[in-house]
C-alpha positions in Angstrom: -0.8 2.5 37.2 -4.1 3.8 36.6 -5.9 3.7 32.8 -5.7 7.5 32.1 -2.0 7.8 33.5 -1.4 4.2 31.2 -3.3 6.2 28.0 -1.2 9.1 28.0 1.6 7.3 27.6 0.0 5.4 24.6 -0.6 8.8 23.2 3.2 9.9 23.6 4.3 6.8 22.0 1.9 6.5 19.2 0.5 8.9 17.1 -2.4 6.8 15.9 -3.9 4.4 18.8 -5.1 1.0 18.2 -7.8 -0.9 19.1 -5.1 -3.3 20.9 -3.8 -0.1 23.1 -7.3 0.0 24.4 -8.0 -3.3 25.0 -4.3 -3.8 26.8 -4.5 -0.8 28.9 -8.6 -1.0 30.0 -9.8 -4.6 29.3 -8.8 -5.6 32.8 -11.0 -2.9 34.2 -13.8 -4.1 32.2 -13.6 -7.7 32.8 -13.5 -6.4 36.9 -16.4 -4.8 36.2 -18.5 -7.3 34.1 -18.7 -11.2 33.8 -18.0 -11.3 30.3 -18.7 -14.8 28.5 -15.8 -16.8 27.3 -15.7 -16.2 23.5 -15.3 -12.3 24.3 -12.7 -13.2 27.2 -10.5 -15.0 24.3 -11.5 -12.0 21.6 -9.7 -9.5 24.1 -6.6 -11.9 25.1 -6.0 -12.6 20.8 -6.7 -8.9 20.2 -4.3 -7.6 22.6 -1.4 -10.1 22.1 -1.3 -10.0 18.7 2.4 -9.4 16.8 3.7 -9.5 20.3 6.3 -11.5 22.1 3.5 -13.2 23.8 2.7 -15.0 21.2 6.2 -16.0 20.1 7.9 -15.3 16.6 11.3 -15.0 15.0 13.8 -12.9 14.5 14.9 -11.7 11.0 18.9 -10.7 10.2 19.7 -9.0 6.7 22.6 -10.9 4.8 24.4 -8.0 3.9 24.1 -5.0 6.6 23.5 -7.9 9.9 20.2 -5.6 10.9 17.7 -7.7 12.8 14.1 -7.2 13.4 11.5 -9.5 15.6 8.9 -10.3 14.0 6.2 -11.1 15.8 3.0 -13.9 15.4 -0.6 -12.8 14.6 -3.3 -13.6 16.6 -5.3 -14.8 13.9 -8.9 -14.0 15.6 -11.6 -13.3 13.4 -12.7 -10.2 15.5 -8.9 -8.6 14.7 -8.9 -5.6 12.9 -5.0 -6.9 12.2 -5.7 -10.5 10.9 -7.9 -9.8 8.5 -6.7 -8.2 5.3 -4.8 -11.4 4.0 -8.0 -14.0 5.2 -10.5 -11.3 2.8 -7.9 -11.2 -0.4 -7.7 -15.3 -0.5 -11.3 -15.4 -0.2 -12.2 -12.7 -3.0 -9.8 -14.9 -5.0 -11.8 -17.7 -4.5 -14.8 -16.4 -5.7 -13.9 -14.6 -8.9 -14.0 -17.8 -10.1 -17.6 -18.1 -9.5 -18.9 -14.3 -11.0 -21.2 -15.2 -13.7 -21.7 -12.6 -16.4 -24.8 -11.1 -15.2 -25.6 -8.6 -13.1 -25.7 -8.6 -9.7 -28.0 -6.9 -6.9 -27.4 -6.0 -3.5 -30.3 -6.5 -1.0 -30.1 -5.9 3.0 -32.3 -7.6 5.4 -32.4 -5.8 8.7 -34.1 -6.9 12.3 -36.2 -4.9 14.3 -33.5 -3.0 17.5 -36.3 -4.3 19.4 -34.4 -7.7 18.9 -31.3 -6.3 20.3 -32.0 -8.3 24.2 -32.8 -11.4 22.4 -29.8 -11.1 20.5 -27.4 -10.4 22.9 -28.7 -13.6 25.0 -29.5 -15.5 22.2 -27.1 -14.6 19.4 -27.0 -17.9 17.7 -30.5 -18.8 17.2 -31.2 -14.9 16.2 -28.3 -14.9 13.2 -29.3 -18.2 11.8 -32.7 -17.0 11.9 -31.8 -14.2 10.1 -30.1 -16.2 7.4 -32.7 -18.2 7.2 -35.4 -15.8 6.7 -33.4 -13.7 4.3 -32.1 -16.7 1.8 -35.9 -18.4 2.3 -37.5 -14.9 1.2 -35.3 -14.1 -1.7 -35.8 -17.8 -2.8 -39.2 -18.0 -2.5 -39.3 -14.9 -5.2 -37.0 -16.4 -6.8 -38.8 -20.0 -7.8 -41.9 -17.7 -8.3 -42.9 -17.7 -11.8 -44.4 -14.1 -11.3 -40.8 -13.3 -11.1 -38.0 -15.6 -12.3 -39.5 -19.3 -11.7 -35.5 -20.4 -10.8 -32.9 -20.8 -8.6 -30.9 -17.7 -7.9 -27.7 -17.5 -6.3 -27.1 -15.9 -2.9 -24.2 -15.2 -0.9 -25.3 -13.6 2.8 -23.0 -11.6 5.0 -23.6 -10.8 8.5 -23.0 -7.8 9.8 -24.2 -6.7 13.6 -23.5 -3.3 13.7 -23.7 0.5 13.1 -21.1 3.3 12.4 -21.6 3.9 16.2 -20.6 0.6 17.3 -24.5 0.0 18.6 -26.4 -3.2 17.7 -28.1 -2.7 13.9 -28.1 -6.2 13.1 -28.3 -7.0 9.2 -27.7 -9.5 6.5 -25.7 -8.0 3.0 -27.3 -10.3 0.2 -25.8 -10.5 -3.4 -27.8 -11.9 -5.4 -27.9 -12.9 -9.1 -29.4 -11.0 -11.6 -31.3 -14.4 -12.8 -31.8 -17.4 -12.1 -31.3 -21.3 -13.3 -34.5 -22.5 -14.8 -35.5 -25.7 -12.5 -35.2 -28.6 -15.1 -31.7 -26.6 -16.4 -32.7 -26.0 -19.2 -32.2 -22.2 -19.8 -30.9 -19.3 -17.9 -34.0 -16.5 -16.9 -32.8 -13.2 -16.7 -33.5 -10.7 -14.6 -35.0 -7.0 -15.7 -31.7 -5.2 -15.6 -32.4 -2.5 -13.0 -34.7 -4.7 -11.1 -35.1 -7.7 -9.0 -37.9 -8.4 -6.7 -40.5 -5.1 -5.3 -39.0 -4.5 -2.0 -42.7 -4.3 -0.5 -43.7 -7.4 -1.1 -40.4 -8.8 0.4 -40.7 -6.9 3.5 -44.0 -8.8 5.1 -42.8 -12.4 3.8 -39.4 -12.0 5.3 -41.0 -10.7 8.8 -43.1 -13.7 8.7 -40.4 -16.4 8.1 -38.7 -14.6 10.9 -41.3 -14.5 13.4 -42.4 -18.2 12.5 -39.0 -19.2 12.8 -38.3 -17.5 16.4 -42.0 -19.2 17.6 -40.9 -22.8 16.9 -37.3 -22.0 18.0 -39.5 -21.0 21.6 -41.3 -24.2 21.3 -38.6 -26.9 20.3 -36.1 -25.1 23.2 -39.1 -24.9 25.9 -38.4 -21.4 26.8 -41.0 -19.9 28.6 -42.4 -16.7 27.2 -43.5 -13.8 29.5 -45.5 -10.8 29.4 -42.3 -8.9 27.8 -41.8 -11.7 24.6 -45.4 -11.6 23.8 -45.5 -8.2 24.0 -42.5 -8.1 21.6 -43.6 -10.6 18.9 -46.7 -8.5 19.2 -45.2 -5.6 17.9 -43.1 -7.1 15.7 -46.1 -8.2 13.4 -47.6 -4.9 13.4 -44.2 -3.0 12.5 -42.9 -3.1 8.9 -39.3 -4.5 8.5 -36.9 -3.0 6.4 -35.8 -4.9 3.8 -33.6 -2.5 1.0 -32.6 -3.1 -2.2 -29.5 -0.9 -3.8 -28.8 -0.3 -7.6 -27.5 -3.2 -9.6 -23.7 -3.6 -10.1 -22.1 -2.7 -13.2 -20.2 -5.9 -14.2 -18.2 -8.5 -12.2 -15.3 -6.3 -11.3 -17.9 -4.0 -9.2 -18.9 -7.1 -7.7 -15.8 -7.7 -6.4 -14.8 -4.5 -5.0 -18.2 -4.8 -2.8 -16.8 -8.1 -1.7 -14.0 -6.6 -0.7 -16.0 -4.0 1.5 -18.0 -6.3 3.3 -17.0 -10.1 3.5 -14.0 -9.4 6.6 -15.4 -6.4 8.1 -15.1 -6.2 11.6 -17.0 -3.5 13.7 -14.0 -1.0 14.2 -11.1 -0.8 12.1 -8.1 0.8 13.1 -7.8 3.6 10.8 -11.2 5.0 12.6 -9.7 5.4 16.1 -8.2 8.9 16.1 -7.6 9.5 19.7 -7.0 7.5 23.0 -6.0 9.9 26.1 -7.6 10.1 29.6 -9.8 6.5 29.5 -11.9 8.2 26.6 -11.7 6.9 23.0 -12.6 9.4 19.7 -13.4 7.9 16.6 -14.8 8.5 13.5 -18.8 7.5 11.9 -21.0 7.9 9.7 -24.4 9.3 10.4 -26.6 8.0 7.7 -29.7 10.0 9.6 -27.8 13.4 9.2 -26.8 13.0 5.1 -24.0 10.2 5.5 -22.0 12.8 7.3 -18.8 12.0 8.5 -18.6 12.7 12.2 -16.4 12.3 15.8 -17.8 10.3 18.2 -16.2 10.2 21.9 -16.8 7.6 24.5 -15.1 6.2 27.5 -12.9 3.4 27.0 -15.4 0.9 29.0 -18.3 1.9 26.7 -16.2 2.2 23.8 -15.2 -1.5 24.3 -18.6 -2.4 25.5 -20.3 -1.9 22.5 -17.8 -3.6 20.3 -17.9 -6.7 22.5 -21.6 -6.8 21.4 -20.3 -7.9 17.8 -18.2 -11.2 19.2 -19.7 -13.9 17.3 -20.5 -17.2 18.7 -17.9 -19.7 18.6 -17.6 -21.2 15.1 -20.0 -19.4 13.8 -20.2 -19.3 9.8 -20.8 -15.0 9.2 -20.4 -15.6 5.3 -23.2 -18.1 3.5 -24.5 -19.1 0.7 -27.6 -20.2 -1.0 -29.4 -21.7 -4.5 -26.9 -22.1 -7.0 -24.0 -21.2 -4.8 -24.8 -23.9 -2.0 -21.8 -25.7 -1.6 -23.5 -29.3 -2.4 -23.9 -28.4 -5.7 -22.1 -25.1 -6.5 -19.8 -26.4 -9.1 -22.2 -28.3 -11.3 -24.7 -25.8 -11.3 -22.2 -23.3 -12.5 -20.8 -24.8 -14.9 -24.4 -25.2 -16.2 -24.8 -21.5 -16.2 -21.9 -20.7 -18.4 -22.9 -23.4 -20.5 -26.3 -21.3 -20.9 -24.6 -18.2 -21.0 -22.0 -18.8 -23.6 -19.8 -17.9 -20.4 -15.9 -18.8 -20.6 -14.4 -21.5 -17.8 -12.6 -19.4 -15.6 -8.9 -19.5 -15.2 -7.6 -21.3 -12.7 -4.1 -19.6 -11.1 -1.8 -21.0 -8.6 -2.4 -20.1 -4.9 -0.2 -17.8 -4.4 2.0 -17.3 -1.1 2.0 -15.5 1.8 5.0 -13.5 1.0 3.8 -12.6 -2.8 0.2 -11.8 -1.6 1.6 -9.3 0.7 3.8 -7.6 -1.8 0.8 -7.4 -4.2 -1.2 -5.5 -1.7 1.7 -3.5 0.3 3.5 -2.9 -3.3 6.9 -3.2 -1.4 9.2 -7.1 -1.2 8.8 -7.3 3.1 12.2 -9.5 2.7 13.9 -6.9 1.4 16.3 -5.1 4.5 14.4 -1.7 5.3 17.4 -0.3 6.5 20.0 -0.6 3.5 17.5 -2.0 1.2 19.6 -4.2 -0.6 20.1 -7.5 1.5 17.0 -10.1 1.9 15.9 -10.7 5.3 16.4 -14.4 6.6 15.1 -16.1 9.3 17.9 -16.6 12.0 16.4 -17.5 15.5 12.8 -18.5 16.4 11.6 -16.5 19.4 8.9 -18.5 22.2 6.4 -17.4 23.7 6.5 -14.9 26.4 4.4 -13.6 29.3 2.7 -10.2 29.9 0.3 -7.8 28.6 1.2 -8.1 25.5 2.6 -4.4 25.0 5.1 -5.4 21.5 8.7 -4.5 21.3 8.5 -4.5 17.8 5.6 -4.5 15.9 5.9 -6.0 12.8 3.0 -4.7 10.7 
């Protein structure tokens, strides 16, 4: 059965298609056509057999009307636009805990798209480049006493792409509106609508990169040819853009950006609108034409194409952080901030469970029967693992 004949029937089916339906019904035509590496091979196989019998499950029976369900296993991947909702909401819960009362700004290192080859061969040494160039920049200004003469605190989030699905590689920065005086002895504030002059970080933050990717050249022995020298060539000569957005009005803002950015993946589901015919429309943002929201249509190779580009390397840490959040020393070094800042102890609460997490965000009890709602639902048989594409019986989302 061919991939347009195989769409249309996705389309009948399903009102709204998935990322799944797309990479179950074409992935096999792009992993004929390309030799993909092996962390993008196991990206497609998770994304595809997620919540389906291939994966195994259970199945559910309500106690007072005997209606069953199967509910099916989650993949778990990171790359997922299904598994990621409950790993974000235990991780914002985390970090409330370390908000401080001050404000908070948001600065965004980008790299040159003339890094995009590297990248792509390279992704690895280019990301932790990138962190380090961002965090080394913002705490070099940081320890500066022309600016703060202190440690900040700096959690970095990767992100690799545009609304279009094409390589924009850039690092999300939250950092404190202050910083922790070196000997501890007092907490330096920050003006309140201002941080660092944006200029000045732009050059230092090309050259940590650039100095960063020579000795990564030198300690790996790569060769470099006419095409790299010509590159790192006009990388110094190009300004980088380094941008710096509004401060945040208090810690509950802070949070709600977390929220936006921490699990993102490059496509969620709720962009895809159509799937027929091998092509694939979805919904962007053009930030060129006035942020306008607009339909983009690809074919289903392209379309899956580009998002393989945003695979990260295996075990890769996307989420970071720096100065007073470093993990070493995180928790002394906050508790010396509120000290400073006349700053309550935060309240510690119970983790809370799967099944209680999930009725917080879906406002509905998922044990409760959704056909006579009034039984529970209890597990009754476990279901194994089966074999296949992956296209679900039942999906339990």
């Amino acid at each position: 059965m061919s991939c347009a004949t195989q769409c249309r029937k996705v389309a009948k089916r399903r009102a709204a298609p998935e990322l799944a339906d797309i990479v179950r019904l074409c992935g096999d035509d792009l992993r004929r056509a390309r030799v993909l590496p092996a962390i993008q091979r196991r990206a497609l196989r998770a994304i595809e057999t997620c919540r389906t019998i291939v994966l195994g499950g259970h199945r559910e029976t309500c106690d007072q009307c005997g209606m069953t369900r199967a509910v099916y296993h989650s993949c778990r991947n990171r790359h997922c636009p299904k598994c990621q909702v409950l790993a974000k909401e235990r991780w914002i819960d985390a970090r409330r805990a370390e908000l401080l009362p001050v404000p908070y700004f948001h600065v965004v290192f980008t790299l040159p798209h003339g890094l995009n080859r590297l990248a792509q061969h390279r992704p690895r040494l280019i990301y932790n480049l990138l962190f380090e160039a961002a965090a080394g920049t913002l705490q070099t200004f940081g320890r500066d006493p022309k600016h703060l003469g202190g440690e900040v605190g700096i959690t970095a989030i990767l992100h690799t792409w545009g609304q279009n699905l094409g390589q924009h590689i850039h690092l999300h920065c939250l950092v404190t509106g202050g910083a922790l005086a070196p000997d501890g002895s007092r907490w330096i504030a920050s003006h309140p609508r201002y941080l660092f002059p944006v200029r000045a970080l732009s050059p230092v933050y090309r050259a940590k990169f650039l100095a960063g990717l020579e000795r990564a050249f030198d300690k790996l022995h790569l060769p470099m040819d006419h095409r790299d020298r010509e590159l790192l060539r006009s990388l110094r000569q190009k300004p980088w853009v380094v941008y710096a957005k509004r401060p945040f009005a208090g810690p509950d803002t802070v949070v709600a950006y977390l929220g936006r950015y921490t699990h993102r993946i490059a496509i969620s589901n709720d962009r895809i609108l159509d799937f027929q015919n091998d092509v694939v429309r979805f919904r962007w943002r053009d930030y060129k034409d006035a942020n306008r929201s607009k339909i983009m249509t690809l074919p289903a190779s392209e379309f899956l194409r580009r998002f393989l580009l945003h695979v990260l390397p295996t075990g890769f840490m996307r989420i970071r952080h720096y100065g007073l959040l470093a993990n070493r020393h995180r928790k002394a070094k906050l508790e010396r901030c509120r000290e400073l800042l006349r700053a309550p102890e935060p309240i510690q609460k119970p983790a809370e469970s799967t099944s209680a997490l999930l009725e917080r965000l879906t406002g509905r009890d998922l044990a409760r029967c959704p056909s006579c709602e009034q039984g529970t639902m209890h597990v009754t048989a476990l279901l194994p693992r089966g074999t296949g594409t992956g296209v679900p019986i039942l999906d339990s989302s």
